[in-house]
GUTORDREN-497884 format. One record per residue: x, y, z of N, C-alpha, C, O in turn; residue in one letter. Coordinates in steps of 0.1 Angstrom, whole numbers, plus 5000, padded with zeros to 4 digits. Layout:
# residues N
n.x; n.y; n.z; ca.x; ca.y; ca.z; c.x; c.y; c.z; o.x; o.y; o.z; code
X; Y; Z; X; Y; Z; X; Y; Z; X; Y; Z; A
...
# end
This chain:
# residues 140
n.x; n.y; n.z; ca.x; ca.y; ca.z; c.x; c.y; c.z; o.x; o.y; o.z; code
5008; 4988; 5000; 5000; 5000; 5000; 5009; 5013; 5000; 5019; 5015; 5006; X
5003; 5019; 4993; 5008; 5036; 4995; 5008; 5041; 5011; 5003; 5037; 5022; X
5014; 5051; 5009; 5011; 5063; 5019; 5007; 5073; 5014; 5006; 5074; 5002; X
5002; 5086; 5026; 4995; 5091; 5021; 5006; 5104; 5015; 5002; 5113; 5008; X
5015; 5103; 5017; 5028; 5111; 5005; 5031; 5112; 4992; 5033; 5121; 4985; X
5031; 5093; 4990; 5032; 5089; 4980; 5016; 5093; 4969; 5016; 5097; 4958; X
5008; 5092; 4975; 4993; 5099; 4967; 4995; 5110; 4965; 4997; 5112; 4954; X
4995; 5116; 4972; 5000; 5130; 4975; 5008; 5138; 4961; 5004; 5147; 4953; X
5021; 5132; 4962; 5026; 5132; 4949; 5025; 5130; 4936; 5028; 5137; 4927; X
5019; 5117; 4935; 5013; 5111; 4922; 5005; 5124; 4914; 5007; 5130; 4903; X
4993; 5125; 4927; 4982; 5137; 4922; 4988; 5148; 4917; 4982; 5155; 4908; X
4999; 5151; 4923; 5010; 5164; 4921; 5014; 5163; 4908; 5012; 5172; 4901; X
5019; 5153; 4904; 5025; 5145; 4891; 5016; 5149; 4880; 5018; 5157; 4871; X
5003; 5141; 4884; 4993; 5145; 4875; 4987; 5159; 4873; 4985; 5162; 4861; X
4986; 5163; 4879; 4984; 5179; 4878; 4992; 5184; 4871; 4989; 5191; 4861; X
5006; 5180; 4873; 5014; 5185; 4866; 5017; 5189; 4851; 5020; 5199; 4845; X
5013; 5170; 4849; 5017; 5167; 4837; 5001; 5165; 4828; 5001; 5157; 4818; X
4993; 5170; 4831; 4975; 5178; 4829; 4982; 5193; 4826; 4984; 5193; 4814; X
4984; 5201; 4831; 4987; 5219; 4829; 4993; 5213; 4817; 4986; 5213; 4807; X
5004; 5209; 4815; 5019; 5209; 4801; 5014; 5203; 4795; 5020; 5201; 4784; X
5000; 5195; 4796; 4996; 5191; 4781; 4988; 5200; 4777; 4986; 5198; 4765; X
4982; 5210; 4781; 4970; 5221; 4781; 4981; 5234; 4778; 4976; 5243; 4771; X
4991; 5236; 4781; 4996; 5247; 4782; 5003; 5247; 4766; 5003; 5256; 4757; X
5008; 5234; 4765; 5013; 5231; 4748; 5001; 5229; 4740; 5003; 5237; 4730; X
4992; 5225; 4738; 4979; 5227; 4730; 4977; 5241; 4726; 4976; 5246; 4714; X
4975; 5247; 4740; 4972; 5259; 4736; 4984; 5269; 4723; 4981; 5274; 4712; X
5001; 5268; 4731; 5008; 5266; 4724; 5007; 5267; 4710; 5006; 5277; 4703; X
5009; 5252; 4704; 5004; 5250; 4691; 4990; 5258; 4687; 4991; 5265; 4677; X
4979; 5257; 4694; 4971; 5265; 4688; 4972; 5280; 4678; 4969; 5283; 4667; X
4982; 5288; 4692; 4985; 5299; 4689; 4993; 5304; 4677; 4990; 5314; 4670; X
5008; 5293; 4676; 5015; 5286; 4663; 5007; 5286; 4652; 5011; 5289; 4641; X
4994; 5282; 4654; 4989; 5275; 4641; 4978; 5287; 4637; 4976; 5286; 4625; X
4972; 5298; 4642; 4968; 5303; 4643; 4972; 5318; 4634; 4965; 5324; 4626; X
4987; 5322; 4640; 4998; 5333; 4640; 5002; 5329; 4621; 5003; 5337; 4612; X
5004; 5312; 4619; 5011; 5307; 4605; 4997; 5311; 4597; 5000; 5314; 4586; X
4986; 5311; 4598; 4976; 5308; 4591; 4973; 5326; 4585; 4972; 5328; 4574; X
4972; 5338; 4599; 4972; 5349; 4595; 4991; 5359; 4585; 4995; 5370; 4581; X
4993; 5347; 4587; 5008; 5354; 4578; 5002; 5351; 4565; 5001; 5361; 4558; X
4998; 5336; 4559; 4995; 5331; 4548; 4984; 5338; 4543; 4986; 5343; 4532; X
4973; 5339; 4549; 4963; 5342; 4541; 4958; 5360; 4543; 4960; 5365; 4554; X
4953; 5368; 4534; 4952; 5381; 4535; 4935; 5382; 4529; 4928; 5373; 4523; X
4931; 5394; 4534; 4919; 5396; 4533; 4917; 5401; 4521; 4925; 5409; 4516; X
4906; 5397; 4514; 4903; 5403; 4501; 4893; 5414; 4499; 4888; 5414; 4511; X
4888; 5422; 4493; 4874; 5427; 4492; 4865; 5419; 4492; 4869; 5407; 4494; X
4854; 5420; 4491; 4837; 5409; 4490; 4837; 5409; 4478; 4840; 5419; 4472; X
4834; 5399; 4472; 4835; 5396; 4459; 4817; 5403; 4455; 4810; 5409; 4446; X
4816; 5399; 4462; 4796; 5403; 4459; 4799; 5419; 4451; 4795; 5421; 4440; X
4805; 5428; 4457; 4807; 5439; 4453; 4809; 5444; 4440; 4804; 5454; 4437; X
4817; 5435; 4431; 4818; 5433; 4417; 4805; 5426; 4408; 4804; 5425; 4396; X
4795; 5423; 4418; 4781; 5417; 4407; 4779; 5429; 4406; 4784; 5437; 4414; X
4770; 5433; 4395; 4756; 5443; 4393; 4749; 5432; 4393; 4750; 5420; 4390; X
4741; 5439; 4399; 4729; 5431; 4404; 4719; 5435; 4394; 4711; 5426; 4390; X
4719; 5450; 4388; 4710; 5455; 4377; 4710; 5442; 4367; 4700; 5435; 4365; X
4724; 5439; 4359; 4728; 5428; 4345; 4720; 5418; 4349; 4714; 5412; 4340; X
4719; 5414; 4359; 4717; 5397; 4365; 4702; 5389; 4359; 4691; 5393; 4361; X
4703; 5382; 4355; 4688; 5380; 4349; 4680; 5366; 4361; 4685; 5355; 4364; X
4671; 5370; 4365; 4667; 5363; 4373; 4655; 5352; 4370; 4644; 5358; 4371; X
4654; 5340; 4367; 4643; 5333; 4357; 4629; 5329; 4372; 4630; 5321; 4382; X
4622; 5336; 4367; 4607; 5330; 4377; 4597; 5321; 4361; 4594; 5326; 4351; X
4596; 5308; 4365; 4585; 5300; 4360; 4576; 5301; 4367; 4577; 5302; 4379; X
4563; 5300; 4360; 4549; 5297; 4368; 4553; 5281; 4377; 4552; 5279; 4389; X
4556; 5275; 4370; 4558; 5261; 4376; 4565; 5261; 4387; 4564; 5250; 4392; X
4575; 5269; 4394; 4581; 5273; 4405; 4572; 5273; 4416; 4577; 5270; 4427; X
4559; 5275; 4415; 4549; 5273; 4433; 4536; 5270; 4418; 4535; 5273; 4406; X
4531; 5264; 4425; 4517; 5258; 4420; 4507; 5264; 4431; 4506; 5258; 4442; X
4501; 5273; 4430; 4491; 5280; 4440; 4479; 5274; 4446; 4472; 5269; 4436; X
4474; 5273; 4454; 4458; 5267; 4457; 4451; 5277; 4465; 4453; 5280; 4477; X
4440; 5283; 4453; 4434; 5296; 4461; 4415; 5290; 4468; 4406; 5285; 4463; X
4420; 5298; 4485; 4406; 5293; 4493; 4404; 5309; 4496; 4412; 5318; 4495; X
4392; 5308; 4498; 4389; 5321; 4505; 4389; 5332; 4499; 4383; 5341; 4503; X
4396; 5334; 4489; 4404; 5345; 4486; 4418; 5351; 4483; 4422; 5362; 4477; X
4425; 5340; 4491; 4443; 5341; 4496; 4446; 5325; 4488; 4439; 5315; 4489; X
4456; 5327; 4483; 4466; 5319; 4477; 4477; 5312; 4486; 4484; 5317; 4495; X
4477; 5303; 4482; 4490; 5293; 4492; 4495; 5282; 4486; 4489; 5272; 4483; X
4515; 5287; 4483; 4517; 5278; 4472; 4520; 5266; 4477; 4519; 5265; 4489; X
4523; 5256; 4470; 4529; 5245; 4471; 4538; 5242; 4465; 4539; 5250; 4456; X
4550; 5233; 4465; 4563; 5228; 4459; 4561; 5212; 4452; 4569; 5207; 4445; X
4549; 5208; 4456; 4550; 5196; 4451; 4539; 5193; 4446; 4530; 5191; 4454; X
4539; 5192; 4429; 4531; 5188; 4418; 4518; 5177; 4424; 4506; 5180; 4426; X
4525; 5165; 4428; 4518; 5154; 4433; 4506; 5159; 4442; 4494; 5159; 4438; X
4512; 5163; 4457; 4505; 5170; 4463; 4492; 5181; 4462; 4482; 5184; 4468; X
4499; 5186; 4450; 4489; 5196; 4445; 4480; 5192; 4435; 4469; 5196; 4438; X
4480; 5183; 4424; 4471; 5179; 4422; 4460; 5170; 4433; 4448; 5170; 4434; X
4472; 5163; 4441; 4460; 5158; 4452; 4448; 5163; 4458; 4437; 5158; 4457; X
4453; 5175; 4467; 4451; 5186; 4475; 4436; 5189; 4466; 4425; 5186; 4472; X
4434; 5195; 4453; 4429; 5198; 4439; 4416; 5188; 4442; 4404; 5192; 4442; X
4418; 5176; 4445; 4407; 5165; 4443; 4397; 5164; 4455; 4386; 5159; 4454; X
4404; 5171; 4467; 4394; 5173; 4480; 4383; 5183; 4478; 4382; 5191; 4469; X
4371; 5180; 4490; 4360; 5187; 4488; 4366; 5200; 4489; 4378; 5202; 4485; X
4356; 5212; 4495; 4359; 5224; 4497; 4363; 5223; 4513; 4372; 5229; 4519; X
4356; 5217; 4516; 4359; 5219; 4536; 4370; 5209; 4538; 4378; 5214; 4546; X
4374; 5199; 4534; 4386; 5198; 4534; 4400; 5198; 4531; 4411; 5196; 4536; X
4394; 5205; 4519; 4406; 5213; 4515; 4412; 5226; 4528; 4423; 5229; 4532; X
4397; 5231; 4530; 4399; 5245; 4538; 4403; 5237; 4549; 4415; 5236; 4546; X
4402; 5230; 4558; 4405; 5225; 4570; 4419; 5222; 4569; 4427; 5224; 4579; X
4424; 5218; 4559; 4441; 5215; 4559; 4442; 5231; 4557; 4442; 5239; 4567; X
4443; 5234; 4546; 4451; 5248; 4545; 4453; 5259; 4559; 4464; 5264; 4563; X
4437; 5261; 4566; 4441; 5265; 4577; 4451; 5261; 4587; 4460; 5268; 4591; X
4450; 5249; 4589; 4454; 5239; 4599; 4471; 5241; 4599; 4479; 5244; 4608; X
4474; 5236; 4581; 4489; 5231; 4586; 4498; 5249; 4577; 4510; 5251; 4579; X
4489; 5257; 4569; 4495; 5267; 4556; 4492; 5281; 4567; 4501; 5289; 4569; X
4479; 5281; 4574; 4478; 5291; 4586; 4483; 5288; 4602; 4487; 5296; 4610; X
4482; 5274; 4604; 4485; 5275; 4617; 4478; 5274; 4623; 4482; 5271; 4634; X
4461; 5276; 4622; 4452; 5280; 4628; 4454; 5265; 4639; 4460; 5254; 4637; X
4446; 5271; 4653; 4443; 5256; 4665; 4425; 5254; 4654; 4418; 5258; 4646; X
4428; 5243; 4663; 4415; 5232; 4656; 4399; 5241; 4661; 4389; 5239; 4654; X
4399; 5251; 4673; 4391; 5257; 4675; 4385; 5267; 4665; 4374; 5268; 4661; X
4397; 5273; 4662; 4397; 5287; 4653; 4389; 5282; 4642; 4378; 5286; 4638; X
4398; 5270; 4636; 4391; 5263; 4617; 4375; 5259; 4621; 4367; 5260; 4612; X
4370; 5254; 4636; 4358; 5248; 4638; 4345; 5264; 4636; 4334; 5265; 4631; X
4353; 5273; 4644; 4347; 5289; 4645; 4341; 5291; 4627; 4329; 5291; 4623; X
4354; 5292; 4620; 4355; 5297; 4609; 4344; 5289; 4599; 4337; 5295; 4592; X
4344; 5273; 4601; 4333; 5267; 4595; 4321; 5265; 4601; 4312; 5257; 4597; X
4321; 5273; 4615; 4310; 5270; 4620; 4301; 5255; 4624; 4289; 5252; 4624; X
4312; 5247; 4627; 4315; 5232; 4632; 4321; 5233; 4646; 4326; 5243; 4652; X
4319; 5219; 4649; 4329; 5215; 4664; 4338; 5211; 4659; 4340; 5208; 4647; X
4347; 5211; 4671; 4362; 5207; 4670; 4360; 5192; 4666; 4369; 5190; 4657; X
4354; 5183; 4667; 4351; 5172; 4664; 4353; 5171; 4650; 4362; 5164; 4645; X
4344; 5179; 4642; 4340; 5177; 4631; 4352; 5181; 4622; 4353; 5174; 4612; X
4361; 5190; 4624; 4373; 5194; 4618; 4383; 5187; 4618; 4390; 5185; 4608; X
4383; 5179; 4633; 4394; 5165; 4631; 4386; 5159; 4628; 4385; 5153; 4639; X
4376; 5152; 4619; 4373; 5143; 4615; 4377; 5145; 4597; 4382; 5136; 4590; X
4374; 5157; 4595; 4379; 5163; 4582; 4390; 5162; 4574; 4392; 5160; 4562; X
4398; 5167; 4587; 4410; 5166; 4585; 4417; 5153; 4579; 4424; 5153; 4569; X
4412; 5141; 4589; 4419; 5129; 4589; 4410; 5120; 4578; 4411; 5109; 4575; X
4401; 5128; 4574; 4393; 5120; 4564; 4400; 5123; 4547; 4402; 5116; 4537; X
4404; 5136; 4550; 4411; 5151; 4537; 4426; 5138; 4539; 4429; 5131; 4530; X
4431; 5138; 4548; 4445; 5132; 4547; 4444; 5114; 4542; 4452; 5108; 4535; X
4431; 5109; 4549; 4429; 5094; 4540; 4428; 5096; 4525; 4432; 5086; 4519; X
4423; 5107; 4519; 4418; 5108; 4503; 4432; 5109; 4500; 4438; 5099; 4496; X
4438; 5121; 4503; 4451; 5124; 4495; 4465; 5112; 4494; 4473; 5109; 4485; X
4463; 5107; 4507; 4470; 5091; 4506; 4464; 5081; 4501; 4470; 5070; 4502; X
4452; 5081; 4494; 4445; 5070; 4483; 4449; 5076; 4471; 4457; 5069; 4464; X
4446; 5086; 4468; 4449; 5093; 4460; 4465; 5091; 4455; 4466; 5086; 4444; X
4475; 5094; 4459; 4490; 5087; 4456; 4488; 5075; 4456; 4494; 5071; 4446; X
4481; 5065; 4463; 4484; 5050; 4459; 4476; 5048; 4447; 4479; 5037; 4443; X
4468; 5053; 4441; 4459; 5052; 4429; 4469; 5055; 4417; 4472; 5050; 4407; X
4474; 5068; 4424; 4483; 5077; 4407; 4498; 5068; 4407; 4507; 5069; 4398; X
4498; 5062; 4414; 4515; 5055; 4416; 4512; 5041; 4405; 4504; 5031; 4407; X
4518; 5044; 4394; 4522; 5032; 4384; 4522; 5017; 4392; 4524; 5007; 4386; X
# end
């Protein structure tokens, strides 16, 4: 067995040789840091040299495919989807768009159609069974 000196020490030891591994890390860090700002220099922003006036910017209709409720437009990115979406009634259609394109709580969409909250999650999950029949129908 040890004494309590010899512990004593060791721990000392360690400490020691814990700082000189930490104190050379850092070290090198600084080394590596100091070599890196010799080598490399700062340039202007390259952005600076575009005109942005010349730049020609291409918008296709096919870029958002819109689905207008209410009044208000809300695009989509995916063809599939949108023709799906396309095949629901009107209240289910509106029940998603609020739900997941507004955010609205399930209360708000039930207000808006003048339903219970019931009837909106029933909608909902009825709108989301069509549109997943719907893909397994159009799928080759």
């Amino acid at each position: 067995m040890r004494c309590e000196n010899e512990h004593a020490a060791i721990k000392a030891m360690f400490d020691a040789f814990c700082k000189e591994v930490l104190r050379n890390t850092v070290f090198n860090y600084k080394r590596k840091m100091k070599r890196q700002s010799n080598r490399e220099f700062l340039t202007p922003d390259p952005e600076q040299y575009l005109v942005i006036v010349d730049a020609v910017f291409d918008n296709y209709a096919t870029d958002h495919l819109y689905i207008s409720f209410d009044g208000r437009l809300y695009p989509l990115d995916n063809e599939k989807l949108y023709m799906a979406m396309l095949a629901l009634p009107p209240q289910f259609l509106g029940v998603l768009l609020l739900k997941f394109w507004d955010g609205m709580k399930d209360a708000s969409v039930a207000a808006y159609f003048s339903v219970t909250t019931r009837t909106v999650r029933s909608w909902r999950s009825r709108a989301i069974n069509e549109i997943q029949r719907w893909y397994q129908e159009s799928e080759p």
